[in-house]
C-alpha positions as CSV (number, residue, x, y, z in Angstrom):
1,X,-10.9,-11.9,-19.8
2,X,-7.7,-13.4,-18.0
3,X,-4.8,-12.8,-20.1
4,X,-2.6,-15.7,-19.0
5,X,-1.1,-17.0,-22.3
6,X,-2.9,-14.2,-24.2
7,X,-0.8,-10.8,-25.5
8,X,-2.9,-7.2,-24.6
9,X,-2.4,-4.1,-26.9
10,X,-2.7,-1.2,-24.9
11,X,-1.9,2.3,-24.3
12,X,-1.3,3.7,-20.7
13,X,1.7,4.4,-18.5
14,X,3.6,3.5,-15.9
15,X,6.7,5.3,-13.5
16,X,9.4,2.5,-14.0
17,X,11.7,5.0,-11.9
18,X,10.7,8.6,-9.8
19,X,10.2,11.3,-11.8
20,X,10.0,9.0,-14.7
21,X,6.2,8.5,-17.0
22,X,6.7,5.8,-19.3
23,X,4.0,6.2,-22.2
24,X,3.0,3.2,-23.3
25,X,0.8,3.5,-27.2
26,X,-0.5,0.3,-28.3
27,X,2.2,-1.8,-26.8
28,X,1.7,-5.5,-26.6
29,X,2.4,-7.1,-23.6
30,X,3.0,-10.9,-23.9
31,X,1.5,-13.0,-20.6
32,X,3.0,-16.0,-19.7
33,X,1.0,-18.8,-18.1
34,X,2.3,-18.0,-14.7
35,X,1.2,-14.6,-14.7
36,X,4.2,-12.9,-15.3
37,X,5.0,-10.7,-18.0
38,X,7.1,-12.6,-21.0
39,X,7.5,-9.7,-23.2
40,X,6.8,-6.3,-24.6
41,X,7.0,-4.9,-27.8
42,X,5.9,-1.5,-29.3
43,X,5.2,0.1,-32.4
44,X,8.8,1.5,-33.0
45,X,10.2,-2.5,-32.7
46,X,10.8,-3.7,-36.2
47,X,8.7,-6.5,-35.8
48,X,5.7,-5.1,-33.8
49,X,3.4,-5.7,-37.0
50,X,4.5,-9.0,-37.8
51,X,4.3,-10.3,-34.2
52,X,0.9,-8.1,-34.0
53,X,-0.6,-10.2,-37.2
54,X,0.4,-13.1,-35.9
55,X,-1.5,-13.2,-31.6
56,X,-4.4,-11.5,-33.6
57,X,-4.7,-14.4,-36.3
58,X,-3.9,-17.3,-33.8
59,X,-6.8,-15.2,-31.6
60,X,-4.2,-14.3,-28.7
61,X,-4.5,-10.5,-28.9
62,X,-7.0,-9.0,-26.2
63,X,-7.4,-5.3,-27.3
64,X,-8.5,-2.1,-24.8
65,X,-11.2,0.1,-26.4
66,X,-10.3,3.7,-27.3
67,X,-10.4,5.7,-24.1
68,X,-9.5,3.1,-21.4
69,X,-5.6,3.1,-20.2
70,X,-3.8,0.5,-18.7
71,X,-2.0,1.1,-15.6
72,X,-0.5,-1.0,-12.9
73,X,-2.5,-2.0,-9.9
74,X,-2.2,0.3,-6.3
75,X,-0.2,-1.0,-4.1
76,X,-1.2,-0.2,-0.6
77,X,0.9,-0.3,1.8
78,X,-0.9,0.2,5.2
79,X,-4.7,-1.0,5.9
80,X,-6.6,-1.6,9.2
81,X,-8.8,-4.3,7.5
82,X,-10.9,-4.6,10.8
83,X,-11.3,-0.8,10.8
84,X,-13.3,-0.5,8.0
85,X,-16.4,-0.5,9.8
86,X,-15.7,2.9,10.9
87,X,-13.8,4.5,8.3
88,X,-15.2,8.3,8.1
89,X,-15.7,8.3,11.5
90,X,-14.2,8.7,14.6
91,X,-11.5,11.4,13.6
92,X,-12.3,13.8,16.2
93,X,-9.9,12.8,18.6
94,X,-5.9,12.4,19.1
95,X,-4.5,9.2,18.5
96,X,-4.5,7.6,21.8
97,X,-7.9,8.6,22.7
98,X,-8.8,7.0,19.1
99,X,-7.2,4.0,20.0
100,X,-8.4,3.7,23.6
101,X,-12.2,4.9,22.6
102,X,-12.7,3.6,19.4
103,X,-11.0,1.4,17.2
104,X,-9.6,-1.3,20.1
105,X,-13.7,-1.7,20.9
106,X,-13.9,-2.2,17.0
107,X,-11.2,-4.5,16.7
108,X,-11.9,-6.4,19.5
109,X,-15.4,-7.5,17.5
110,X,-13.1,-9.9,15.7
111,X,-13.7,-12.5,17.6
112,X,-17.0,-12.7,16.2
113,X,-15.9,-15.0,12.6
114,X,-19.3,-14.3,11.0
115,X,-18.8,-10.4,11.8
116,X,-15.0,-10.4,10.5
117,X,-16.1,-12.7,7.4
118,X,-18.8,-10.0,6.3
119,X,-16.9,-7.0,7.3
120,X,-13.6,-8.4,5.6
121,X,-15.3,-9.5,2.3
122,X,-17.2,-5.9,2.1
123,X,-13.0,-4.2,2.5
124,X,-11.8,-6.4,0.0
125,X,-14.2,-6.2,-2.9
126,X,-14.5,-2.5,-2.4
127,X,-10.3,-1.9,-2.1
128,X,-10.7,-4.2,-5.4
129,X,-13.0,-1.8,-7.0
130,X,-11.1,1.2,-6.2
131,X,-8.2,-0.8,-8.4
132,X,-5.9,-1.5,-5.1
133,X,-4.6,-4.9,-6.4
134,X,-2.0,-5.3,-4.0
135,X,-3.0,-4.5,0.0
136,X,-0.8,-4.5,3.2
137,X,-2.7,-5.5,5.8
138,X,-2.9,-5.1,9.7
139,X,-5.6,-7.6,11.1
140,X,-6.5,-8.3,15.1
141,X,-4.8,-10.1,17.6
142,X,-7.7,-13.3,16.5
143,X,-6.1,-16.4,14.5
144,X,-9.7,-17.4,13.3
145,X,-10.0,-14.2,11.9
146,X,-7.3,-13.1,10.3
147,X,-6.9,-16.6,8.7
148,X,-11.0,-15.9,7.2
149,X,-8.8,-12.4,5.6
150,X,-6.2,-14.4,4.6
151,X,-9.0,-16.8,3.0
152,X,-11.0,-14.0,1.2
153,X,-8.2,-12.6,-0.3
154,X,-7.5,-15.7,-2.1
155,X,-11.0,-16.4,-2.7
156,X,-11.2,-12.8,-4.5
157,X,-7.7,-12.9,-5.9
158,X,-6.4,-10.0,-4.1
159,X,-2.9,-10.0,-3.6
160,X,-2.7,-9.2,0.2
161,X,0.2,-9.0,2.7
162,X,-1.5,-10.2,6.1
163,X,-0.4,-9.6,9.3
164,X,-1.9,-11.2,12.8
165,X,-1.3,-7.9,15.2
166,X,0.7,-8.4,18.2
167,X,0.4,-6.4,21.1
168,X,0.6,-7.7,24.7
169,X,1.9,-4.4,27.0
170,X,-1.0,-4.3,29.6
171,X,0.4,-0.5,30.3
172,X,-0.9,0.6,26.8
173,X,-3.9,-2.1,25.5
174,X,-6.6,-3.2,27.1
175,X,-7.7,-6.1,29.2
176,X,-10.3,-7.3,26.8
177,X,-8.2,-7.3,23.5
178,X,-4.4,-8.0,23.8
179,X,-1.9,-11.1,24.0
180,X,-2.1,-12.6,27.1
181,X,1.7,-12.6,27.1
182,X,5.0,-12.8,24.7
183,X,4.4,-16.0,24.0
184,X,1.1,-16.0,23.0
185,X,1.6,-12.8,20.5
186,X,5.1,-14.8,19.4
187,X,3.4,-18.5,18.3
188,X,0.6,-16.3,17.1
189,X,2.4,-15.1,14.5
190,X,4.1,-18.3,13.9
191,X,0.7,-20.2,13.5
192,X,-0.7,-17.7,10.9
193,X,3.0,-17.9,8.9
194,X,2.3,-21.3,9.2
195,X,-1.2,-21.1,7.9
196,X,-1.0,-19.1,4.8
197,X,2.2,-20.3,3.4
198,X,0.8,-24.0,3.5
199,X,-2.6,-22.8,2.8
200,X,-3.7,-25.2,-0.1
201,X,-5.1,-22.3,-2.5
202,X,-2.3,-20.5,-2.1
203,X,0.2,-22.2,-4.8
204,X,1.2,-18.6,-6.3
205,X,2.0,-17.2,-2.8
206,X,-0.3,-14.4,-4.0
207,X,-1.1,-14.1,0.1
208,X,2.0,-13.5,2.3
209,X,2.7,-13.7,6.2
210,X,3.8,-10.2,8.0
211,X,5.4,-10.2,11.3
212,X,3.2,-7.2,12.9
213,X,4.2,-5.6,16.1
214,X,1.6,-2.9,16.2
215,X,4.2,-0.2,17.3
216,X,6.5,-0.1,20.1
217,X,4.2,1.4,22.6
218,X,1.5,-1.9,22.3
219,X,4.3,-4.5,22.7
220,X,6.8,-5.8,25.5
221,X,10.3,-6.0,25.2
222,X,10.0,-9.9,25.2
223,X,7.7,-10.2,21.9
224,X,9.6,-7.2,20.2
225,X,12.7,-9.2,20.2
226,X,11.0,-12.2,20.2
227,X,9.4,-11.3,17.0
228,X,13.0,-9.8,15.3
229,X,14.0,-13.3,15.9
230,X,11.2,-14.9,14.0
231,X,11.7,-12.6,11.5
232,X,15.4,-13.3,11.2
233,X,14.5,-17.4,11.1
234,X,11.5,-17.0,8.5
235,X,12.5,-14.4,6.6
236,X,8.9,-12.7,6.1
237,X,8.0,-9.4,5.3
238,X,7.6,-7.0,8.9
239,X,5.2,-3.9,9.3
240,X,4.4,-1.6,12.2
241,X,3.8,2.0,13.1
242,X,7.0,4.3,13.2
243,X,7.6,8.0,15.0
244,X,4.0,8.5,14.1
245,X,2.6,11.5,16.1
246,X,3.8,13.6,19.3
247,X,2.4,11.1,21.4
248,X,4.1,7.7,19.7
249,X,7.0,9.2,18.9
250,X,7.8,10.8,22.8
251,X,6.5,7.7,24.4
252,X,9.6,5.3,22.6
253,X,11.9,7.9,23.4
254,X,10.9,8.1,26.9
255,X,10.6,4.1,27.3
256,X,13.9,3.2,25.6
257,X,15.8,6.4,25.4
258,X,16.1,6.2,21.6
259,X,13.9,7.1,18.7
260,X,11.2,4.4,17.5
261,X,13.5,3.4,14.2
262,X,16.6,2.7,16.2
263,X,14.1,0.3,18.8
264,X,13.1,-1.9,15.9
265,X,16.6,-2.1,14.7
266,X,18.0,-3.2,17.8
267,X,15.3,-5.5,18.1
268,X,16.0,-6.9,15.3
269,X,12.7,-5.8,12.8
270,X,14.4,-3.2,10.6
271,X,15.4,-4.9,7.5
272,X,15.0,-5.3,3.4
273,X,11.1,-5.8,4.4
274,X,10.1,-3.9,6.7
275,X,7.5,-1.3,6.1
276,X,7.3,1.5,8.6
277,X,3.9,3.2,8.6
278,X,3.9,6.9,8.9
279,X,7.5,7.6,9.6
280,X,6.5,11.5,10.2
281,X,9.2,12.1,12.7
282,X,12.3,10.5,11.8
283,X,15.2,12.5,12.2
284,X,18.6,12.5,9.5
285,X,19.7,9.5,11.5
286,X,16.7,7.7,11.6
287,X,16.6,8.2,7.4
288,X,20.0,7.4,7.4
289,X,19.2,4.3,9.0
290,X,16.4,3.4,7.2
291,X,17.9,3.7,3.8
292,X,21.2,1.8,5.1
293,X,18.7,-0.9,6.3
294,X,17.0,-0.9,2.9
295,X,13.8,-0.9,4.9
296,X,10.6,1.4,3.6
297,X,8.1,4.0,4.5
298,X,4.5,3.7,4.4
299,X,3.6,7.6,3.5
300,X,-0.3,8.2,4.4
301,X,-0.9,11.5,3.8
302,X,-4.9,11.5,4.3
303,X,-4.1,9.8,8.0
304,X,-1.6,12.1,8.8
305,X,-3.4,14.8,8.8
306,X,-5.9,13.5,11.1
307,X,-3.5,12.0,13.7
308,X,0.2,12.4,13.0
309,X,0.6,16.2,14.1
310,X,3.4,16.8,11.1
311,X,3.4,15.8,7.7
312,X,6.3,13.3,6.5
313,X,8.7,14.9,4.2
314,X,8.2,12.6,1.2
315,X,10.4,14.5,-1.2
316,X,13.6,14.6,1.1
317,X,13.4,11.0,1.8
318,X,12.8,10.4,-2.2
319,X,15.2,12.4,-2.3
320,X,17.5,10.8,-0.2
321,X,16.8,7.5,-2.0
322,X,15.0,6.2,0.5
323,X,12.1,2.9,-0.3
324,X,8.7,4.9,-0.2
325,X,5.2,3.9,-1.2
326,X,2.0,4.9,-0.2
327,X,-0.7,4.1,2.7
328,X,-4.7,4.8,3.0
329,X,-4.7,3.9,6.9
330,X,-8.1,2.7,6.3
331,X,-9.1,4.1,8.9
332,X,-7.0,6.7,10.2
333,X,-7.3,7.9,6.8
334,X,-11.1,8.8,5.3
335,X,-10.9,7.3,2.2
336,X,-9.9,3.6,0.9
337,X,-8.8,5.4,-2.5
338,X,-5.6,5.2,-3.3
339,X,-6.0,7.9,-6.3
340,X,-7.2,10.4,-3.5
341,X,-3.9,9.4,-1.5
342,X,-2.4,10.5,-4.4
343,X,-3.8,13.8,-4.3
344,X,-3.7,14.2,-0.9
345,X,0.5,13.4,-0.7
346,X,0.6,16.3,-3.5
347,X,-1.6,18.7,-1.7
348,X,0.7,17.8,1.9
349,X,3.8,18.8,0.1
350,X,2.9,21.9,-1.2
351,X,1.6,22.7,2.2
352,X,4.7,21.8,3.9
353,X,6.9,24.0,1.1
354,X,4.8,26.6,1.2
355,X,3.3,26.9,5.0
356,X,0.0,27.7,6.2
357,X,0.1,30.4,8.5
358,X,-1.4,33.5,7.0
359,X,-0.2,36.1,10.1
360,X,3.2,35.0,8.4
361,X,5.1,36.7,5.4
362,X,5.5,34.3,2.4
363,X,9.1,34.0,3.4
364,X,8.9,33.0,7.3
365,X,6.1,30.8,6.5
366,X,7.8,28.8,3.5
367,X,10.6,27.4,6.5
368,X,10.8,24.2,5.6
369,X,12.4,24.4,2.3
370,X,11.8,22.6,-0.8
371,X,9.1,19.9,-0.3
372,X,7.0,19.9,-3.4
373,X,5.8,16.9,-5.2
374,X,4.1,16.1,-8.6
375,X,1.5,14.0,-9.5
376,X,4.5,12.2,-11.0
377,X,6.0,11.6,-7.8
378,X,2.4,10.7,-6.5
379,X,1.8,7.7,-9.3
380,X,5.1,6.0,-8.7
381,X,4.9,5.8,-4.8
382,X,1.2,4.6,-5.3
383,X,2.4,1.6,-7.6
384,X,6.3,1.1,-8.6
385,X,7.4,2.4,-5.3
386,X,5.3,0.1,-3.4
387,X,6.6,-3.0,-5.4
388,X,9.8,-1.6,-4.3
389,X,8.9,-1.2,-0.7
390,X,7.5,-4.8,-0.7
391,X,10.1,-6.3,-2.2
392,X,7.7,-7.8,-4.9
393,X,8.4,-7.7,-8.9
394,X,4.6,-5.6,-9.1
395,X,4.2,-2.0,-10.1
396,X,5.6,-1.5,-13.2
397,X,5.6,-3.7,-16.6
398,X,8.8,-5.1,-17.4
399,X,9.4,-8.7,-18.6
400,X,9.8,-10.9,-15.4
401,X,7.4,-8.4,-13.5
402,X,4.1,-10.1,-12.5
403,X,0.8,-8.6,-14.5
404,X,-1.0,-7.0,-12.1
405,X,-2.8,-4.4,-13.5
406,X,-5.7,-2.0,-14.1
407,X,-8.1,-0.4,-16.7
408,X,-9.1,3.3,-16.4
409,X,-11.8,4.1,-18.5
410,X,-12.1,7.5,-19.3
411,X,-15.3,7.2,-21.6
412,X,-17.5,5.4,-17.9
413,X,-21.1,7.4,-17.9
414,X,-20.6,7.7,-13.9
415,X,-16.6,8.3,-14.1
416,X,-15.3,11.9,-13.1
417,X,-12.5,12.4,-15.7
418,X,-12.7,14.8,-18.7
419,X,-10.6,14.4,-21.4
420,X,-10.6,16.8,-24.6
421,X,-9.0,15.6,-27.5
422,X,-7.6,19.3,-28.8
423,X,-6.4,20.0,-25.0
424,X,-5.0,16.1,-23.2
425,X,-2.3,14.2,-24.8
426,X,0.3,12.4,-23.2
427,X,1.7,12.7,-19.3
428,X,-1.5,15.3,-19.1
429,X,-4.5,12.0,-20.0
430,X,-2.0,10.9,-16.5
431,X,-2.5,13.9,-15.0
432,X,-6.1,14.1,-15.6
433,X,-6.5,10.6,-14.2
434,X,-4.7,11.1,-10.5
435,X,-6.6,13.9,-10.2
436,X,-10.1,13.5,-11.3
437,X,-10.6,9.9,-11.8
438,X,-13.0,7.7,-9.6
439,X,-14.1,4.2,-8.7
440,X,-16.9,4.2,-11.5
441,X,-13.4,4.9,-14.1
442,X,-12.0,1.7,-12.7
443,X,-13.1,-1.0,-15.3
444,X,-10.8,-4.1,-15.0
445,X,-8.6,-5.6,-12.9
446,X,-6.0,-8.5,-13.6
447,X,-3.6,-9.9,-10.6
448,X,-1.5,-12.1,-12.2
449,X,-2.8,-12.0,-15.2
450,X,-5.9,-13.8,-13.6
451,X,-9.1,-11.4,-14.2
452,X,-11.1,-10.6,-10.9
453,X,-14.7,-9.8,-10.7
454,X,-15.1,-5.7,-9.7
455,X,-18.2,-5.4,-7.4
């Protein structure tokens, strides 16, 4: 049921700040006809009877069943949409045979607007399904078919961050699928900007325009400072790859004698909305920088593993108040789940506290230092943080805050969660879900307010 103009009553959580669960126990949430959140109330509110009387009798109140929590929608933060043909596959090599061998092959496919229609409707319904409600998205260097993304996502109701990938260094990309030159990457991006924020369904900006260098390595000088200034005249929201393995991270330092995050900032692309996917070697500068900048990190923990060569110390830059939320890399990453992200940014921190070398003693091999997460930590990058990474008023329920959201059924015949009345109460139901729960737990979906149809 959409909820716009409706109130829900509901019990479920949400991380308003790290480290923070927010229980929520049959609060009622007030949706204005915009989508937004108008007001909350809960049981300990003087009036929460009266005003609960009152939306049931004028038949306003929408109630969730016993079992099923509300919690806000996944933001991710980094998604190949034209990769998902081959997510699962083709992790056996290092990142720039991957990219050479592989995925520009893949990409290059896009061309094809019937294959990039079918492929990009399959991502989105399934990214949908797993309860992702808000996406970041890389597409190709193809205007027809990234518009057809930028299409589907507003056709499904998606809220989507597209990006039309630039890359035009002949050194590093291939004859058959880059720019042609600085210009053609530069009014590239303009046309798609163009197109999706005059794009007639698109009223409620629910679809915005990125500025996408794909990293430093797959562009020119001329389009990365071209595309800073485009960013600095339109405003939009930027995303590339940043310090993301041995290989990426050497190459910028060799090309330009500095690390990849100073590059973008003297090009002009490190700002309030940037996102910088990976981020696994920045140094205390580069954090430094990135914080001062107010830009954020894409963490992708199932990716890194795969590709990056290091894993990216997510509780020193939490820790350091930097902007972090969290990346699949659909499909450097295996999995378009953002609750097995979650566990798989827990799992990377505890490795990187406690090592992994067994010839070691427990002391030399815990070097790093404290680097330990929760599945506290875990829930807030996945949702609130990414709202704050984006820039967006999504993750979190507040009054003002748009009402994107999701249902977790714990009762679902096929789901994988367990709950036992005498044992789960409280921050542990939480718990229970970021570990265990599934796509057949994921019931409902609202963006907006506006309820979308799950595959």
């Amino acid at each position: 049921m959409d909820l716009r103009n409706k109130t829900l009553c509901a019990s479920g959580f949400h991380a308003p700040e790290r480290g923070k669960i927010d229980i929520l126990d049959e609060v009622l949430i007030d949706i204005g006809a915009d989508g937004t959140i108008a007001a909350m109330h809960r049981p300990s509110d003087p009036n929460y009877r009266t005003i609960r009387e009152a939306r049931e009798e004028g038949g306003e109140l929408v109630t969730l069943p016993v079992g099923s929590y509300l919690l806000p929608g996944f933001v991710d933060l980094h998604v190949h949409a034209p990769q998902y043909p081959q997510l699962g596959s083709a992790l056996d090599v290092p990142l720039e045979v991957w990219l050479q061998k592989y995925t520009f092959p893949l990409e290059a496919r896009y061309e094809d607007l019937a294959f990039a229609k079918r492929s990009y409707g399959l991502l989105v319904d399934d990214l949908l399904a797993n309860g992702t409600t808000t996406a970041l998205y890389f597409a190709t260097v193809h205007q027809d078919a990234t518009r057809s993304l930028a299409d589907i996502c507003l056709e499904k109701g998606q809220r989507a961050l597209i990006g039309k990938v630039a890359m035009d260094n002949a050194d590093e990309c291939p004859d058959y699928y880059r720019d042609a030159s600085p210009d053609e990457a530069i009014e590239g991006t303009r046309a798609l900007i163009d197109y999706i924020t005059n794009h007639p369904d698109n009223v409620e900006k629910k679809v915005l325009p990125v500025i996408t260098p794909r990293f430093v390595p797959s562009c020119t000088d001329a389009t990365l400072e071209g595309l800073g200034a485009l960013a600095k005249e339109c405003g939009c929201h930027v995303q590339t790859h940043c310090s993301e393995s041995d290989w990426a991270h050497g190459y910028v330092l060799s090309r330009h004698g500095v690390t990849d995050t100073e590059a973008l900032d003297r090009f002009g692309l490190l700002g309030r909305r940037t996102v910088l996917a990976h981020a696994n070697f920045l140094t205390d500068g580069d954090m430094d920088k990135v914080r001062e900048r107010e830009a954020a990190v894409a963490h992708c923990p199932l990716s890194n593993v795969y590709f990056a060569n290091a894993v990216f110390p997510l509780k020193a830059a939490l820790d350091k108040g930097m902007h972090v939320g969290l990346g699949t890399d659909v499909s450097g990453g295996p999995s378009a789940s953002m609750l097995e992200n979650c566990r798989g940014a827990i799992l990377m921190s505890r490795a990187l506290e406690s090592g992994v070398d067994p010839k070691r003693d427990a002391e030399a091999r815990a070097s790093y230092g404290p680097a330990q997460i929760d599945f506290r930590d875990a829930f807030y990058i996945a949702t609130a943080g990414g709202g704050v990474a984006l820039d967006l008023p999504i993750g979190q329920f507040k009054p003002g805050y748009l009402f994107d959201a999701i249902v977790v059924d714990t009762k679902a015949p096929k789901g994988s969660v367990r709950l036992f009345d005498e044992f789960d109460s409280g921050e542990q139901i939480l718990q229970k879900i970021i570990n265990t729960a599934s796509k057949p737990n994921i019931a409902t979906a609202w963006v907006g307010g506006t309820n979308l149809r799950l595959p």
